[in-house]
Steps between C-alpha positions, in 0.01 A plus 500: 500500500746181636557566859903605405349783326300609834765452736686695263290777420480516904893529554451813240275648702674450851776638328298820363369549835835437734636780228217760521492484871823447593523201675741257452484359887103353442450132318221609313227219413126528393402552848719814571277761617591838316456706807552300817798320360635752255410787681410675231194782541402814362647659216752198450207278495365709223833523314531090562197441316508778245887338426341190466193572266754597236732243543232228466286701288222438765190722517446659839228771436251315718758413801394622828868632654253608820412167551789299489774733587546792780576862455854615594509489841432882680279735672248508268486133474191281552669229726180318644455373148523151353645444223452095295805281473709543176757275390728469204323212419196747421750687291554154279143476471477815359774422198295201408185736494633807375335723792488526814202534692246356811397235264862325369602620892253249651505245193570130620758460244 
């Protein structure tokens, strides 16, 4: 794939994601961080990548949403937990693959 092709299938994406979550205020590049710049959690996290499994045809059966992305925030919550960094740019990984999971997640490429 010629690198116009990437840097377009990436404006796609930003584009998908600014939609789904609503922000139009955010320059979003591979680095974005879902949560921490996004501020998306919890069941809009889920709905984010659900959304985006469909749209990109990308498997997600073995993604770990406990891992990478926090509960909605509340009483109940577990809020001494870590979650990993996850970017868009993990999210454009996962089109190439097809799925989304720990290993495409921490993938060099």
């Amino acid at each position: 794939m010629s690198n116009t092709e990437n840097e377009n299938r990436f404006e796609e994406l930003a584009s998908f994601v600014a939609q789904q979550v609503g922000r139009y205020d955010v320059s979003i590049t591979r680095a974005t961080l879902i949560e921490d710049d996004l501020g998306v959690a919890g069941g809009d996290a889920d709905d984010l990548i659900v959304a985006f499994s469909k749209r990109y045809n990308v498997d997600i059966a073995d993604f770990n949403f406990a891992k990478y992305l926090y509960d909605e925030p509340g009483i109940f919550s577990l809020e001494n937990r870590i979650v990993k960094p996850f970017t868009v740019g993990h999210l454009e990984k996962a089109i190439i693959a097809a799925r989304l999971d720990d290993e495409v997640i921490n993938s060099r490429e």
